[in-house]
C-alpha positions as CSV (number, residue, x, y, z in Angstrom):
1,X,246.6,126.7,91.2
2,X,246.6,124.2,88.0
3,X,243.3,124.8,87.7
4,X,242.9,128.7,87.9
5,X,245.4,128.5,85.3
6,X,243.9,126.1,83.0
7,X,240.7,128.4,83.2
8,X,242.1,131.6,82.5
9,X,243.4,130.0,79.6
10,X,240.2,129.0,78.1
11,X,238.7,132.0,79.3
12,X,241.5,133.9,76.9
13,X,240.5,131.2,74.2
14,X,236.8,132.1,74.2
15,X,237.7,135.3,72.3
16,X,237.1,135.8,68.2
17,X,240.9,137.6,68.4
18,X,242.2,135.0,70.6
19,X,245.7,134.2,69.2
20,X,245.7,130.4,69.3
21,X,248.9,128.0,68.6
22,X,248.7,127.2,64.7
23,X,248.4,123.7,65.1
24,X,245.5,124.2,67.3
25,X,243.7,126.3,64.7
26,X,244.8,123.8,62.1
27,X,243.7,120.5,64.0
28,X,240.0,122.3,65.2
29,X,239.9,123.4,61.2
30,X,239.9,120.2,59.8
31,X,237.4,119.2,62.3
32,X,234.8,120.7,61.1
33,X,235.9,120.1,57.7
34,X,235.1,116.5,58.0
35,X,231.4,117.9,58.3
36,X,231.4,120.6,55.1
37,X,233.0,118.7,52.9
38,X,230.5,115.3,52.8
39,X,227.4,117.4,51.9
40,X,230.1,119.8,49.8
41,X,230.8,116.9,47.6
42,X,227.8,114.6,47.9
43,X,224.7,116.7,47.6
44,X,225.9,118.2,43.6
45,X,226.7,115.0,43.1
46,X,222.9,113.7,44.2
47,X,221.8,116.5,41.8
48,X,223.9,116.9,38.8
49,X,223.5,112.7,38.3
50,X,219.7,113.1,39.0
51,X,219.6,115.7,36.6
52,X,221.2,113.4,33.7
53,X,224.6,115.9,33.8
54,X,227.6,114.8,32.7
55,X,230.2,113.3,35.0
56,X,232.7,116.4,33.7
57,X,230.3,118.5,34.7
58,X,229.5,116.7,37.9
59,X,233.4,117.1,38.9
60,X,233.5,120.4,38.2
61,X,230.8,121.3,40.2
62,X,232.5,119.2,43.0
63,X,235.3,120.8,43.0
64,X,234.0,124.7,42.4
65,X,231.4,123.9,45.6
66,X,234.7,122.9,48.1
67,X,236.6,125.5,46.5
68,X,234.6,128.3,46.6
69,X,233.0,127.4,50.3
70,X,236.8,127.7,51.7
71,X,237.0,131.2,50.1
72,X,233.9,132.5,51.6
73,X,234.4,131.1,54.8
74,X,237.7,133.1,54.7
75,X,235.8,136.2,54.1
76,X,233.7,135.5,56.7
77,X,236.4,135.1,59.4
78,X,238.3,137.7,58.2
79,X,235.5,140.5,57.5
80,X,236.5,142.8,54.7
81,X,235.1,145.9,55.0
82,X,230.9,145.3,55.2
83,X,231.8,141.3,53.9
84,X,232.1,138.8,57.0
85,X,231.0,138.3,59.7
86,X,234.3,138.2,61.7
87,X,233.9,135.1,63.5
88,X,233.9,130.9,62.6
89,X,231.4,130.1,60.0
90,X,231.1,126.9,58.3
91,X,229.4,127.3,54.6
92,X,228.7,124.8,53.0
93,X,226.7,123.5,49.5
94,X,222.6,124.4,50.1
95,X,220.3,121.3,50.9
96,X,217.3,123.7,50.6
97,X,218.5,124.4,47.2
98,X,218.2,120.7,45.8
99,X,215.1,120.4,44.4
100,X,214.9,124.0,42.5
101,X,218.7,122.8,41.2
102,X,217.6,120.2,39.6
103,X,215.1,121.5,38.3
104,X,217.3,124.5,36.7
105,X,219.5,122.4,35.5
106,X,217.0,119.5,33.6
107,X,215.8,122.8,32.2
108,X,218.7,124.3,31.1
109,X,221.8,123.2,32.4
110,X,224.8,124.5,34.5
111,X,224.3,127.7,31.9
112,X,220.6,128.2,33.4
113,X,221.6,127.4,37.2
114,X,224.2,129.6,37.2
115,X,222.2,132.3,36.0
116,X,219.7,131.8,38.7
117,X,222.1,131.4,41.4
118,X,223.7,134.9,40.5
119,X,220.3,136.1,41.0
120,X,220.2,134.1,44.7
121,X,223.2,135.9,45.5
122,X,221.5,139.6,44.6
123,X,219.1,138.3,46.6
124,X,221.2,138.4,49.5
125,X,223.3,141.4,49.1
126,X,219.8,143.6,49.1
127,X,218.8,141.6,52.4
128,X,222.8,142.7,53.7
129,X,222.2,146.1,52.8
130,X,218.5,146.9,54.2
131,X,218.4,144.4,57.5
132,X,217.1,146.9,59.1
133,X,213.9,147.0,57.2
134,X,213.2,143.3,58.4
135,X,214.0,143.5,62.1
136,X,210.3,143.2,62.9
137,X,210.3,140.1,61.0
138,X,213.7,138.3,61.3
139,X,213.2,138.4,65.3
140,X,215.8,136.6,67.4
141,X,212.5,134.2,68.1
142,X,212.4,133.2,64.3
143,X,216.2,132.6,63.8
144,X,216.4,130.6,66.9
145,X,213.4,128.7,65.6
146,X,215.0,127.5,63.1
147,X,218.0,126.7,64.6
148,X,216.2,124.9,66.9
149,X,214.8,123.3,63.7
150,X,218.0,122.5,61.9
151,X,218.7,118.8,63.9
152,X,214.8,118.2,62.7
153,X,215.8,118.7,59.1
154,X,219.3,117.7,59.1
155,X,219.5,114.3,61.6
156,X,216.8,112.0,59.2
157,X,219.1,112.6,56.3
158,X,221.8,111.2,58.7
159,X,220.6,108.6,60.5
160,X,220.1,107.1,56.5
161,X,223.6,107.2,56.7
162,X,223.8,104.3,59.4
163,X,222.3,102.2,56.1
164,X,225.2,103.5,53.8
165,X,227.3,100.8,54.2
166,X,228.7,97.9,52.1
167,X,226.2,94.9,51.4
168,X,226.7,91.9,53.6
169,X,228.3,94.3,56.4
170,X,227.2,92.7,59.5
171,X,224.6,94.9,62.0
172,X,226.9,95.0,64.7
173,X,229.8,96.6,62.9
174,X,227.3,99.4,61.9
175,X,226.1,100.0,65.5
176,X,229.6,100.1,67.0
177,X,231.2,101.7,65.2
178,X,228.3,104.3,65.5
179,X,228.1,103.6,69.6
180,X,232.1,104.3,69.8
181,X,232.1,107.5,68.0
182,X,229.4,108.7,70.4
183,X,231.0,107.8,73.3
184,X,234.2,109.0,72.9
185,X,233.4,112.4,71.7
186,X,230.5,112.2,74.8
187,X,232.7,111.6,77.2
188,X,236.1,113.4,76.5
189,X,233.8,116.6,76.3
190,X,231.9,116.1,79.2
191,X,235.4,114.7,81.3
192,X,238.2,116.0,79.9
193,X,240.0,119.4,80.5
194,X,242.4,121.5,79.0
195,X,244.0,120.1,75.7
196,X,241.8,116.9,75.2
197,X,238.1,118.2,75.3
198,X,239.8,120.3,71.8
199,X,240.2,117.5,70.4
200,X,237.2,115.3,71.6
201,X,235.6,115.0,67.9
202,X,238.5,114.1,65.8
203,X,239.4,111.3,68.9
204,X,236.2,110.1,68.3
205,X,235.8,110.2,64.6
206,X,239.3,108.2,64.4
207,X,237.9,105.7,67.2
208,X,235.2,105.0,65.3
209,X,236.8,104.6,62.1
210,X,239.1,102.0,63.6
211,X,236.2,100.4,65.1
212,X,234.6,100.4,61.4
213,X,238.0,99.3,59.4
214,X,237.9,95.6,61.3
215,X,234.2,95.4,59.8
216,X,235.5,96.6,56.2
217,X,233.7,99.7,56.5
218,X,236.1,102.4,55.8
219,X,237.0,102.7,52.1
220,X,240.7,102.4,51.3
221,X,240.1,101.5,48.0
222,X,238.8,105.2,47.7
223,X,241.9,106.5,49.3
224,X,244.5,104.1,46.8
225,X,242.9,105.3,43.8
226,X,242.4,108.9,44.1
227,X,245.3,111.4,42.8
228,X,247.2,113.2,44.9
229,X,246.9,116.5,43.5
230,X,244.7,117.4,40.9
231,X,241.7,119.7,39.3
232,X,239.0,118.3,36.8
233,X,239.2,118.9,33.3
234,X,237.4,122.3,32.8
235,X,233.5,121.8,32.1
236,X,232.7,125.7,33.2
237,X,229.6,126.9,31.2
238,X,228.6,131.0,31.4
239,X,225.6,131.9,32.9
240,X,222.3,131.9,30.6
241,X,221.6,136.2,30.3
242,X,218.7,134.7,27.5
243,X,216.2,134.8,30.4
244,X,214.0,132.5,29.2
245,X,210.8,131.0,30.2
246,X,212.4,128.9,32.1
247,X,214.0,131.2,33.9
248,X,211.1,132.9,35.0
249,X,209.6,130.0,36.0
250,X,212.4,129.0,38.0
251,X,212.5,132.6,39.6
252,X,210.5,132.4,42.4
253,X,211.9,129.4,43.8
254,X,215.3,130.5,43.5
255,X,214.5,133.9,45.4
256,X,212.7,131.9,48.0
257,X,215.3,129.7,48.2
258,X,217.8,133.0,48.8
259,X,215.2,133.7,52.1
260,X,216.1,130.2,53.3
261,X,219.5,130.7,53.2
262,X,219.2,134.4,54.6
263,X,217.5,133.1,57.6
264,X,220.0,130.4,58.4
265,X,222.8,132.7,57.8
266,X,220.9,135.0,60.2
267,X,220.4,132.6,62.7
268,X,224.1,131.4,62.5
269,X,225.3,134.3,62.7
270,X,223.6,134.9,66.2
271,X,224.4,131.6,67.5
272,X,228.5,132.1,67.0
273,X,227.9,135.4,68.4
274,X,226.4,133.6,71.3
275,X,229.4,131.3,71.8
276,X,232.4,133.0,70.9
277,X,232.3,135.3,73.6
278,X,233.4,134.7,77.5
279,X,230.9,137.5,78.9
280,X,227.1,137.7,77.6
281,X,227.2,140.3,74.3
282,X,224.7,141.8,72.6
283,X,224.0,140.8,69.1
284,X,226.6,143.0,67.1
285,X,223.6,143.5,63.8
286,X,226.6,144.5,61.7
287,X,228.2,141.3,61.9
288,X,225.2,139.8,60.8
289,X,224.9,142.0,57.6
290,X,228.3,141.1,57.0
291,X,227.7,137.3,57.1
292,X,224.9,137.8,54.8
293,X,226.6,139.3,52.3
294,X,229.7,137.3,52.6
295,X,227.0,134.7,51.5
296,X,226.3,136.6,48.5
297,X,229.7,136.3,47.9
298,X,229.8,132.7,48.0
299,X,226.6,132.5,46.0
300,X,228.0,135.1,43.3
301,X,230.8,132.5,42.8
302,X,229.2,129.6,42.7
303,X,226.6,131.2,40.0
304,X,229.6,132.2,37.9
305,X,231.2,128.9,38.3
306,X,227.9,126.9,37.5
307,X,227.2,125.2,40.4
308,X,224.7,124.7,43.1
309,X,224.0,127.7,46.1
310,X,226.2,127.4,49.3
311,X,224.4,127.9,52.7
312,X,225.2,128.4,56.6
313,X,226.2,125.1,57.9
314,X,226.6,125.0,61.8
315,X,229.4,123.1,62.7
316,X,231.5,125.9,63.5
317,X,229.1,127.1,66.2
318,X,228.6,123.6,68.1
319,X,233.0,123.4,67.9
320,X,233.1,126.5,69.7
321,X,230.6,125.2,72.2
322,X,232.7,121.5,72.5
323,X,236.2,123.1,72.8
324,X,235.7,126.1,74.1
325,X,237.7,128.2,71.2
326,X,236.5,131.1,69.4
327,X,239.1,132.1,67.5
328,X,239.2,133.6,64.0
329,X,242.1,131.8,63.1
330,X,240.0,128.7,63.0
331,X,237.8,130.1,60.6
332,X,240.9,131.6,58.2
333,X,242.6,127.7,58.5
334,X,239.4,126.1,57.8
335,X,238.9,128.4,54.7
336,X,242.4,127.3,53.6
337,X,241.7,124.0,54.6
338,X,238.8,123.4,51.9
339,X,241.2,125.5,49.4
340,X,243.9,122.9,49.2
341,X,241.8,119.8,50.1
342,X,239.9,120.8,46.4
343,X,243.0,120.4,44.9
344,X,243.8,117.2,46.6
345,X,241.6,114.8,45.9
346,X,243.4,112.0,48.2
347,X,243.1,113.8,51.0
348,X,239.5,114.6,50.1
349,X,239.4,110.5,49.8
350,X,240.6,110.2,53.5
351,X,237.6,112.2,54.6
352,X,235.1,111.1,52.2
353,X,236.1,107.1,52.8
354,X,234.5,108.2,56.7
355,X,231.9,105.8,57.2
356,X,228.4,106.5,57.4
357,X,227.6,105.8,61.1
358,X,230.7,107.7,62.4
359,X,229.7,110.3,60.5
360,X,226.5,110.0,61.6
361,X,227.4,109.7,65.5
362,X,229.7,113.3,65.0
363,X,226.6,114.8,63.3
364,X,224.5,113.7,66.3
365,X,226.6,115.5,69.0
366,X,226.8,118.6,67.1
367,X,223.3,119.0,66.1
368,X,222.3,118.3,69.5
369,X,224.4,121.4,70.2
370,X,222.7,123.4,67.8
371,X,219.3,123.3,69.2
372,X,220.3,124.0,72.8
373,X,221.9,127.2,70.7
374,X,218.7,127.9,69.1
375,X,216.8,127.4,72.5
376,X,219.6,130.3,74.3
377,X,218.9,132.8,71.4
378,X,215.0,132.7,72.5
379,X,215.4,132.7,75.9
380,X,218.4,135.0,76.2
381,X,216.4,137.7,73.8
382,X,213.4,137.6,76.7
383,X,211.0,135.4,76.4
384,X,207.2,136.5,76.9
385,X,203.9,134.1,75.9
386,X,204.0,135.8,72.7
387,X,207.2,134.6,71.6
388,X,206.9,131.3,73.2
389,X,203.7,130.0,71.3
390,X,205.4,131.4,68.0
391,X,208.6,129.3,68.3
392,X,206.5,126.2,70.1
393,X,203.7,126.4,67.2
394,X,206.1,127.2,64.8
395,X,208.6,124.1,65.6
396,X,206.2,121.4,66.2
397,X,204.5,122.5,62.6
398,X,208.2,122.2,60.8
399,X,209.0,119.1,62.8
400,X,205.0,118.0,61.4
401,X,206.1,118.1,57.7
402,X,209.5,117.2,57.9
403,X,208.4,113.7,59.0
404,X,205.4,113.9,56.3
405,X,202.7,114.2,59.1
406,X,200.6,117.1,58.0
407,X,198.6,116.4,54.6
408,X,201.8,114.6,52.8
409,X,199.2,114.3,49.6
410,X,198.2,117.4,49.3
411,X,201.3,119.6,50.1
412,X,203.2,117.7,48.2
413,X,201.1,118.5,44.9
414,X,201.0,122.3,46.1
415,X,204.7,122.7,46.7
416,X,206.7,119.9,45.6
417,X,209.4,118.8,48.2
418,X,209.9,122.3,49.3
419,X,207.2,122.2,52.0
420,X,208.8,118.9,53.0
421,X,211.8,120.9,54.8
422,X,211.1,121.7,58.1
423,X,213.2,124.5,58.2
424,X,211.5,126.3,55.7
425,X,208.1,125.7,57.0
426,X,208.7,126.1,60.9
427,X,210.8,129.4,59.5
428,X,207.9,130.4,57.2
429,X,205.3,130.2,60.3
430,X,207.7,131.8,62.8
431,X,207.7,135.0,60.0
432,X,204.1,134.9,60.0
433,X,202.8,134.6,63.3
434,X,205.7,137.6,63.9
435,X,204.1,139.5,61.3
436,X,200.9,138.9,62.8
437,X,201.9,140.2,66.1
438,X,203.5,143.2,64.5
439,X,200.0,144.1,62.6
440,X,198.0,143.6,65.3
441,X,199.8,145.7,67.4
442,X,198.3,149.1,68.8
443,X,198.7,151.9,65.9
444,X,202.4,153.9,67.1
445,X,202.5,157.5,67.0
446,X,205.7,158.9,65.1
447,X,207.7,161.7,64.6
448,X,211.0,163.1,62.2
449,X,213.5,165.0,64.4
450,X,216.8,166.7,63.4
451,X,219.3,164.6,65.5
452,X,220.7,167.7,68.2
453,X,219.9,168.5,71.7
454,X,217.3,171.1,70.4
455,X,215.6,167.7,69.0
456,X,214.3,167.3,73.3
457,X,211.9,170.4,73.6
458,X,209.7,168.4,70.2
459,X,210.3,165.1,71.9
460,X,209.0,166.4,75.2
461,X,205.3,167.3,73.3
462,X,205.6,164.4,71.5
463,X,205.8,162.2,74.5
464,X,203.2,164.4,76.5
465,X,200.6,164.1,73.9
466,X,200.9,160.4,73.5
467,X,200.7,159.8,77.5
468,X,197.9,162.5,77.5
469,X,195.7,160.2,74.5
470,X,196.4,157.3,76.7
471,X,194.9,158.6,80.2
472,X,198.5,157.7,81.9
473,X,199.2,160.0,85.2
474,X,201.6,163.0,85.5
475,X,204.0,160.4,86.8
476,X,204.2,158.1,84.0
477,X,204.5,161.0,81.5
478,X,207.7,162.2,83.7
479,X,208.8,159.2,83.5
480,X,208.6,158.8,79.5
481,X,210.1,162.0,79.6
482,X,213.1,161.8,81.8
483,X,213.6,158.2,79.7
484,X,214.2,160.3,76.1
485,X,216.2,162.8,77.7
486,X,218.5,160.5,78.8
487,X,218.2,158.0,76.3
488,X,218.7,160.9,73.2
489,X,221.9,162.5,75.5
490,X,223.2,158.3,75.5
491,X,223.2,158.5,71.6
492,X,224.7,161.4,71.0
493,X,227.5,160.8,74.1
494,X,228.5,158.4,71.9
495,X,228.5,159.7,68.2
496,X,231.8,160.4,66.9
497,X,233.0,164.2,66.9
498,X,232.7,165.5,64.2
499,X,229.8,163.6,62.4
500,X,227.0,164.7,60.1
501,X,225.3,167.7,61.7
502,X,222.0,166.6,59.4
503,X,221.5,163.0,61.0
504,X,218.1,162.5,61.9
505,X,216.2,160.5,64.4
506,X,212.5,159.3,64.0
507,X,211.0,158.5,67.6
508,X,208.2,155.7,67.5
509,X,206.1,155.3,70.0
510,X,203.2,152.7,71.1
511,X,201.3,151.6,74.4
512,X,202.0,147.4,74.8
513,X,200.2,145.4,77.4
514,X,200.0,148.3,79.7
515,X,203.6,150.2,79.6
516,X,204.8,152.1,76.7
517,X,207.4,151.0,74.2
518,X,210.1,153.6,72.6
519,X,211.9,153.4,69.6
520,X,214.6,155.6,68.1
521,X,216.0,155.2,65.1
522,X,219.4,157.2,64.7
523,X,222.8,157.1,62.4
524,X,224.5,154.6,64.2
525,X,227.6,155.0,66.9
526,X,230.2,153.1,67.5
527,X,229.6,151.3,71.6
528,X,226.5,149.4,72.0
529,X,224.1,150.8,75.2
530,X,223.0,147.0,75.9
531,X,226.6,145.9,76.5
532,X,227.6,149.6,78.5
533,X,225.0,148.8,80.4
534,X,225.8,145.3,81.7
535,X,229.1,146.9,82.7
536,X,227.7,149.5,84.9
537,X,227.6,146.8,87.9
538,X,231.4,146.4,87.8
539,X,232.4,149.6,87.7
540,X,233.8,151.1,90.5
541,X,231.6,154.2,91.8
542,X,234.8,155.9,91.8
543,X,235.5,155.1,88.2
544,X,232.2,156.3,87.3
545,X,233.0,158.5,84.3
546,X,230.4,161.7,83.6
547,X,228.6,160.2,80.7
548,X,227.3,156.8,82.6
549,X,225.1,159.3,84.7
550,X,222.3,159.1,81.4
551,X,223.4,155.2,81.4
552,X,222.2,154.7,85.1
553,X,219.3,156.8,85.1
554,X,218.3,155.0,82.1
555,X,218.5,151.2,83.7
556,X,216.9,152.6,86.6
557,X,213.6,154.3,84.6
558,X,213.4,151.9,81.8
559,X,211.9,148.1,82.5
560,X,213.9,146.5,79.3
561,X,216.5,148.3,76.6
562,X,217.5,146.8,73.5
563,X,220.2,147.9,71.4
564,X,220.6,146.8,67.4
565,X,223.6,148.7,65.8
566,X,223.3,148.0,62.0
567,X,225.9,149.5,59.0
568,X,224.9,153.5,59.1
569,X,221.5,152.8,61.3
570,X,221.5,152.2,64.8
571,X,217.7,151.3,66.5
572,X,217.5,152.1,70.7
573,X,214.0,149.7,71.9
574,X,212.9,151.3,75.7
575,X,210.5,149.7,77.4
576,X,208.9,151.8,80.4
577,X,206.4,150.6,83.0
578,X,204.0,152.6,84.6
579,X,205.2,153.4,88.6
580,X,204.6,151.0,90.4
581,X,204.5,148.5,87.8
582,X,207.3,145.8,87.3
583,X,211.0,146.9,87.2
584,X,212.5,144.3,85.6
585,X,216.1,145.0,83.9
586,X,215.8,142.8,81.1
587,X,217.9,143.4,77.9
């Protein structure tokens, strides 16, 4: 019975509007705050210092980063109107964005940086509001790419942490304290049940810190001398509207930069959707253009504050798959958590004075998570050779000049150390060999229709001509046929009462490795057809209300359906085999 129990309960924990205990929230919050707030407060430091900026400046820019990250990873959670995604995401300062920074601000200071991360953030908000336009592009295969390519570029940074330690420490205090961490948080997550596998991380990070405090590893000098409360003395500098040459030399970088950070958000944004739910989802597109734009947000900030570009980081993600909690409330605490930790610097001390092999062994576990994330995303969109030798070629190429493999000389002369991320390059191949794909695709045949039933007498010729220029049989044209009708009567069963009478719908349609593939593009409704779908093999026949008939007949014609619901815009994908072909019910 204990058991049943335990799993309902984590079952109702799995949920984004799961209403957790607040200490719960709280203690999973801070968890992942012990991974945003090193690279939150490290990484402007690395760049502000190499730029020769002042150390007023430098704490300012500290302090704006942690600040500002908790108030965009409120918005995120807590999804105002189009802003947000609505579920746990971790942002954090930009590692993509430390060369260009520096560069900015050798240039022209926090004045010129800010200027250009204002423009990062427009950037984004125009991605937000037209994701549509790039869903050939920004496939589930490329964001789970470079998910999947996130430990690559994130895990040599941190295994240079196992050197950051005090001279003369001996090797073994490095390596156990390391070895405990991993342990711990190993084994409590693959053991443990019910309350202790939530708190497997922070057991392990304290573990490990003990283990590191008898070599004289953790800092408590850091701790004694920082201030309890406190904000640095005011070194805020307004953004540089001169645009100068600098500026436009700096411009392309930034905006490239902006599709970095677009595509992690993207892929983040799919992943938590992956995790947070009990029952398989599909991909809520809206959400996504809401975590996008809470980005901009964050970026719009940060601009106006002077500092560097925040980015996705994906610690929230890899908690929910640890702990097995999903709920927004950990976002909103975490948030708050990085609000009042900027204005406590001891408490930032307590985190910061973590030693560099714990950290290390906690980064380990999560990214380890993240690319089994990144591998689901691929799989779970259907995978085909086509998208398997774009994600394989594309991450071995990104794992080749992360590590400095391919041509070190040469790219690095061409592109400086951007080329040397391995996100960016696996994610810039993924977009090309997609976009490849796309243009060598057979040429589709498309048509503008008022969105009404009188819309199925033009879509009937429409289909009839385009079976007819393809040789098909009378039964494959039937079948294209009955698959409109009842796809078109699914769309409009499910548009509000009441709606725009002038909506239109633009039918695509294109032959594909032997079957036909049909596309409708409509104002958007409010259920998703993927997810209706699924629950057709529940239902009791009984149950069975009037408007699942088109639902049915649909899963029973069609081969695969996919359905992307984006702000105002909502795009139906039908796959149809000829009869006799395959059947199979993919999403």
């Amino acid at each position: 019975m204990a058991p049943d129990q335990s799993g309902t309960r984590s079952l109702d924990r799995l949920h984004p509007d799961a209403k957790i205990p607040f200490p719960l929230s709280t203690g999973l919050a801070l968890q992942i705050a012990c991974l945003v707030l090193p690279g939150a407060v490290m990484i402007p430091t690395v760049v502000f210092r190499a730029a020769g900026q002042s150390e007023e400046a430098l704490l300012w820019a500290v302090f704006a980063s942690v600040a500002i990250s908790g108030v965009t990873a409120i918005v995120q959670a807590r999804r105002i109107g189009r802003f947000g995604a609505g579920y746990i995401l971790a942002i954090g300062t930009s590692g993509a964005a430390i060369a260009v920074s520096i560069a900015a601000l050798a240039a022209g200071g926090p004045a010129l940086l800010g200027t250009l991360v204002v423009v990062l953030a427009l950037v984004q908000f125009a991605f937000a509001a037209r994701l549509s336009l790039f869903r050939r592009i920004l496939t589930p295969t490329v964001t789970g790419t470079v998910l999947m390519l996130t430990p690559v570029t994130v895990m040599p940074i941190m295994f240079d942490q196992l050197k950051n330690v005090p001279a003369g420490t001996p090797p073994l205090g490095t390596a156990l304290s390391a070895l405990t961490t991993l342990v711990v948080i190993v084994g409590i997550a693959l053991t443990a049940k019910g309350r202790a596998r939530l708190w497997a991380a922070i057991i392990g990070i304290v573990a490990g810190s003990a283990v590191a405090g008898t070599f004289g590893l953790y800092d408590l000098d850091r701790i004694a001398l920082a201030p309890w409360i406190g904000i640095p003395s005011t070194e805020w500098t307004a953004p540089d509207l001169r645009f100068s040459p600098d500026f436009w030399a700096l411009l392309p970088a930034f905006v490239f930069v902006a599709l970095v950070c677009t595509m992690q958000t993207i892929g983040g944004a799919v992943a938590i959707q992956r995790v947070s739910w009990a029952e398989s989802r599909a991909i809520d597109f809206r959400a996504i253009q809401g975590a996008v734009a809470a980005d901009g947000i964050g970026n719009l900030l940060s601009g106006l504050a002077g500092t560097m570009p925040l980015g996705f980081r994906p610690t929230g993600a890899s908690m929910v798959e640890i702990t097995g909690v999903s709920s927004r409330r950990i976002g909103l605490a975490l948030g708050a958590a990085l609000i009042v930790l900027a204005f406590v610097p001891k408490a930032l001390a307590v985190i910061l004075a973590i030693p560099g092999p714990v950290i290390t062994a906690f980064v380990g576990v999560t990214m380890a998570t993240i690319f089994i994330i990144g591998m689901k995303v691929i799989i779970q969109d259907g995978i085909d050779f086509r998208k398997g030798l774009i994600a394989g070629v594309s991450f071995w190429i990104g794992a080749g000049f992360q590590s400095g493999a391919i041509f070190p000389g040469y790219f690095s002369e061409f592109a400086g150390a951007l080329l040397n991320n391995g996100m960016l390059t696996g994610g810039i191949v993924a977009i090309v060999m997609t976009l490849f794909v796309e243009l060598t695709k057979p040429r589709a045949r498309r048509i503008h229709l008022k969105f009404d039933p009188s819309a199925l007498h033009e879509i009937r010729d429409f289909v009839g001509v385009f079976a007819s220029r393809r040789g098909w049989s009378a039964q494959m044209k039937d079948r294209l046929d009955a698959v409109c009708e009842e796809t078109l009567l699914t769309l409009q069963q499910q548009e509000e009462s009441g709606a725009d009478d002038e909506r239109q719908l633009i039918l695509t349609a294109r032959s594909e490795d032997g079957g036909a593939v049909l596309e409708f593009v409509a104002s958007r409704g409010e259920e998703n057809i993927q997810d209706r779908m699924a629950l057709l093999g529940e239902a009791n026949a009984a149950a069975m209300i009037e408007q699942d008939v088109s639902l049915r007949l649909l899963r029973h014609l069609a081969s695969s359906v996919r359905h992307q619901q984006y702000h105002d815009t909502e795009i139906v994908t039908v796959r149809v085999e000829p009869p006799g072909g395959r059947t199979a019910r993919g999403k």
